[in-house]
PAKEPA-734748 format. One record per atom (N, C-alpha, C, CB): x, y, z; residue in three letters; atom name. Coordinates in steps of 0.001 Angstrom, whole numbers. Last residue first. Glycine has a CB too. Layout:
BEGIN
u,v,w,minu,lotor
X,Y,Z,ALA,CA
...
This chain:
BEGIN
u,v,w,minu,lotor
26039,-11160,-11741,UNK,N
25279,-11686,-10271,UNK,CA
25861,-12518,-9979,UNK,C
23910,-12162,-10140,UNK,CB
27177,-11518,-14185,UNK,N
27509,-10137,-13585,UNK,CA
27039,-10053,-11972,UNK,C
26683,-8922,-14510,UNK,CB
25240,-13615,-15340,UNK,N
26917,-13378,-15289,UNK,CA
27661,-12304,-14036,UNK,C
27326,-12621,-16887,UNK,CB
22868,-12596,-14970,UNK,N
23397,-13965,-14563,UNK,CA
25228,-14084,-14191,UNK,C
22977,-14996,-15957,UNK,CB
22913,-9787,-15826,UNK,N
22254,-10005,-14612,UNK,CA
22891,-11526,-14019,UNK,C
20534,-9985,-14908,UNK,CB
23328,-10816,-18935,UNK,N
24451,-10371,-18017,UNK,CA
24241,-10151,-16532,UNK,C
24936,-9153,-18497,UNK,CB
21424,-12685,-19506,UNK,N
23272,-12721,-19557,UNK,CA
23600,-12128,-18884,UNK,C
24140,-12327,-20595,UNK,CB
19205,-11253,-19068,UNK,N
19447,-12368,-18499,UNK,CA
20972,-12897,-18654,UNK,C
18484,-13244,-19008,UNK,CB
19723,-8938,-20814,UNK,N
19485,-8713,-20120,UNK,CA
19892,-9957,-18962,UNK,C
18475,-8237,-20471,UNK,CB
20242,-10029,-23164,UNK,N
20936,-10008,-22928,UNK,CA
21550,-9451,-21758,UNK,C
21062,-9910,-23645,UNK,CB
17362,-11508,-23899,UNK,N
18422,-11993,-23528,UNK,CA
19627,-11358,-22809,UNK,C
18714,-12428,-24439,UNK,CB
15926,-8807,-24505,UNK,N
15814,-9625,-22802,UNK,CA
16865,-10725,-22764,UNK,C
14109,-10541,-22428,UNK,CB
17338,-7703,-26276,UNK,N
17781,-7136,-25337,UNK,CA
17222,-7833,-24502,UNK,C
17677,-5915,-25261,UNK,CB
16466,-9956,-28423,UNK,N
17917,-9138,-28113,UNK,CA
18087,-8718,-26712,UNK,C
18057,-7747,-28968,UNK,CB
13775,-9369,-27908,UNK,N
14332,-10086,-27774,UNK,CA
15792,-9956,-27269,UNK,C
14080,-10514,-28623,UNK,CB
13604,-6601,-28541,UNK,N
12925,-7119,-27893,UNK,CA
13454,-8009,-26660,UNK,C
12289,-7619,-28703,UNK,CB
15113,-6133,-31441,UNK,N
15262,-5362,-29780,UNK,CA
14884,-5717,-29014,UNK,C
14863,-4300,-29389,UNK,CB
13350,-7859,-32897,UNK,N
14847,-8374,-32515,UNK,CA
15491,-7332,-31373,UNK,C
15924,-8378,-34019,UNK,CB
11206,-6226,-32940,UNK,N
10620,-7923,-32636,UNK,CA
12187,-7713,-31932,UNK,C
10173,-9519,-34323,UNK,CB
11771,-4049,-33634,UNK,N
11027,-3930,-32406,UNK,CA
11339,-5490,-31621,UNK,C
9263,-3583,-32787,UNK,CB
12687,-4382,-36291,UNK,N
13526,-3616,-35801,UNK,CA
13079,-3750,-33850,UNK,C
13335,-2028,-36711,UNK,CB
9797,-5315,-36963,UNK,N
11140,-6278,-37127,UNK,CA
11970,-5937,-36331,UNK,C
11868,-6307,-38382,UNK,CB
8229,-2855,-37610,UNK,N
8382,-4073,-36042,UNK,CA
9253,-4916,-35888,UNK,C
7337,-5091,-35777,UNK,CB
8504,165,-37181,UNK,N
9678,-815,-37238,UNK,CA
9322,-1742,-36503,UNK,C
10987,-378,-36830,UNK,CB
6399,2345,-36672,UNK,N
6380,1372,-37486,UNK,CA
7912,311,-37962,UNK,C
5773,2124,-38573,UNK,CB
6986,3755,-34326,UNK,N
7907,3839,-35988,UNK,CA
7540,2969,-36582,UNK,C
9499,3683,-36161,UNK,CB
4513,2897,-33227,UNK,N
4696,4475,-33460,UNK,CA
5806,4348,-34773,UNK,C
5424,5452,-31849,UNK,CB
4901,78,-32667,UNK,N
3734,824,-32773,UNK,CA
3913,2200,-33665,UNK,C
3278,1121,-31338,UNK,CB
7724,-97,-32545,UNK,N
6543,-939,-33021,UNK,CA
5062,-609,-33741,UNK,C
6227,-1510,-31948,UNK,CB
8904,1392,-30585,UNK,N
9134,1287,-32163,UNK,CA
8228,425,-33686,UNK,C
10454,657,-32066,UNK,CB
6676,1308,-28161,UNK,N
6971,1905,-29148,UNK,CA
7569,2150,-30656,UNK,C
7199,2196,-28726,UNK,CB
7861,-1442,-27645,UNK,N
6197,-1316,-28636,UNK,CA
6214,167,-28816,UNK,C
4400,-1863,-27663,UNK,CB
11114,-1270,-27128,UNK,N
10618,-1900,-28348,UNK,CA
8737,-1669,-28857,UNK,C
11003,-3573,-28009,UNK,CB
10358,716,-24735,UNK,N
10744,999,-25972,UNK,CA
11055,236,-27580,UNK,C
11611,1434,-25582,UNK,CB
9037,-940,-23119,UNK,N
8456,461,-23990,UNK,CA
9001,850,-24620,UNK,C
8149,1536,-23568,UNK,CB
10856,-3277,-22977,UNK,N
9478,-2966,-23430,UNK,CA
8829,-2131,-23910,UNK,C
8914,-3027,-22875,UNK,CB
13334,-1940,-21646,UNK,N
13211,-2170,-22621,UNK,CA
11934,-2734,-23739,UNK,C
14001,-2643,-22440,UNK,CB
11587,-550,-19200,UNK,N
12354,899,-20236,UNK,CA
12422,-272,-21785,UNK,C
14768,1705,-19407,UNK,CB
11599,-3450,-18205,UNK,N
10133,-2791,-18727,UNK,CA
10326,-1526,-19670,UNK,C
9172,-2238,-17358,UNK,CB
13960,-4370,-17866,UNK,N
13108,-4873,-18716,UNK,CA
11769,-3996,-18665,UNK,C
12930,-6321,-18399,UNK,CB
14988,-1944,-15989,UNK,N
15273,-1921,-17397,UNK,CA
14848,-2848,-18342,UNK,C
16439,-1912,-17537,UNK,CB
12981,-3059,-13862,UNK,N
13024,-1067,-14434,UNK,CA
13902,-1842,-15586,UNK,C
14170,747,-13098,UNK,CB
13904,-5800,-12990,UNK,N
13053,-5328,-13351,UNK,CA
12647,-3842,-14193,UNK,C
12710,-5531,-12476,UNK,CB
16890,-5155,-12503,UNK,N
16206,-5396,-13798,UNK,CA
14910,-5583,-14585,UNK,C
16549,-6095,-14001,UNK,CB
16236,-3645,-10160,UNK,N
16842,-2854,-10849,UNK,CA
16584,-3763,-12602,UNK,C
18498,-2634,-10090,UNK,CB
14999,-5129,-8492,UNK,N
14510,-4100,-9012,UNK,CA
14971,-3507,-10214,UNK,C
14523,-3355,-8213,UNK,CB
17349,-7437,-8468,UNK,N
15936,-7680,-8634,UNK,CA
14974,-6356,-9238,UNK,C
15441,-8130,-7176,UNK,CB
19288,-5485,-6658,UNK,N
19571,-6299,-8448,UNK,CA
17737,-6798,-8978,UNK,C
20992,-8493,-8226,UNK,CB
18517,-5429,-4563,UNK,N
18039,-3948,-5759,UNK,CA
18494,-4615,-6784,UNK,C
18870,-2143,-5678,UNK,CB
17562,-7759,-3612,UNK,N
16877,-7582,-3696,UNK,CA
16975,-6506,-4953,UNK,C
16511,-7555,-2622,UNK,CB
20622,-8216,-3450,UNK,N
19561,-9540,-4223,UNK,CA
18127,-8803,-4620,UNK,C
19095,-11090,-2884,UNK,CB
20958,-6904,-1165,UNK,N
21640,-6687,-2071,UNK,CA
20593,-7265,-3721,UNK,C
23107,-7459,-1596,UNK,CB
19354,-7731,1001,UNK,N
19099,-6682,429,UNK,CA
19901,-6306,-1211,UNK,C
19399,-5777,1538,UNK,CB
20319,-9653,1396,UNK,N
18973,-9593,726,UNK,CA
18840,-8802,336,UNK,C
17984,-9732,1172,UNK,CB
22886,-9576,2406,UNK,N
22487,-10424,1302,UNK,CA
21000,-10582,459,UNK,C
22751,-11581,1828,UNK,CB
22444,-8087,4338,UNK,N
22829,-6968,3513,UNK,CA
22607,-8131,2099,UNK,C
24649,-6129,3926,UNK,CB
20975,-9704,5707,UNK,N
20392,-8860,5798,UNK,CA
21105,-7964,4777,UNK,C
20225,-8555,7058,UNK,CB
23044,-11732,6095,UNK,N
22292,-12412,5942,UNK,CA
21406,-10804,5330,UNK,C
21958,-13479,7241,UNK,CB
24631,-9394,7954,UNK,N
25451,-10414,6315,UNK,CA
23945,-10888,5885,UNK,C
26927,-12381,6738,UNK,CB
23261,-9223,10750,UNK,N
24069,-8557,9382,UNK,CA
24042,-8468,7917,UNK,C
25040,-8938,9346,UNK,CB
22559,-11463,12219,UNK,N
21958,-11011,11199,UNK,CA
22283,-10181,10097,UNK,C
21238,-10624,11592,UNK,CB
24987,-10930,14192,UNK,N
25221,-12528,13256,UNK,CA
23780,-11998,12222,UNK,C
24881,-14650,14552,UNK,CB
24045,-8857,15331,UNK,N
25903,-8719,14983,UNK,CA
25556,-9875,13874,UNK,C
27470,-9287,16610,UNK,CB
21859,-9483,16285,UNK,N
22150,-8352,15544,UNK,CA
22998,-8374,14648,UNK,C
22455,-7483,16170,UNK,CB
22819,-10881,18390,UNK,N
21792,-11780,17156,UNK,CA
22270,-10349,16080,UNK,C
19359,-12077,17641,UNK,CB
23989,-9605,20580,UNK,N
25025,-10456,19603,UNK,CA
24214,-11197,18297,UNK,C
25826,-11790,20605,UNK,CB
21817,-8318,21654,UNK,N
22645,-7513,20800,UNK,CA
23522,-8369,19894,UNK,C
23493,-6594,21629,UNK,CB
């Protein structure tokens, strides 16, 4: 029972690590479909290229920062 007690922390640390992991995964891909949509469909690729971008940086900023 006392391994339990000392696995804890170690176990909420993964878990934690882990939904940050999911979680930017799902908004780099919402931000994918929605830059080749604008791409594709509004014909805005410029507008597509720098959303793209833009937003995976700033994705990695703040996941880094904010983690």
């Amino acid at each position: 029972m006392a391994d339990a007690q000392d696995d804890y922390p170690a176990h909420l640390e993964t878990y934690t690590s882990f939904n940050k992991l999911v979680t930017f995964t799902l908004l780099w891909i919402v931000l994918l479909l929605v830059s080749m949509a604008l791409g594709l469909v509004g014909h805005m690729s410029i507008f597509a290229v720098l959303l793209g971008i833009g937003g995976t940086v700033a994705l990695l900023v703040a996941f880094a920062v904010l983690g």
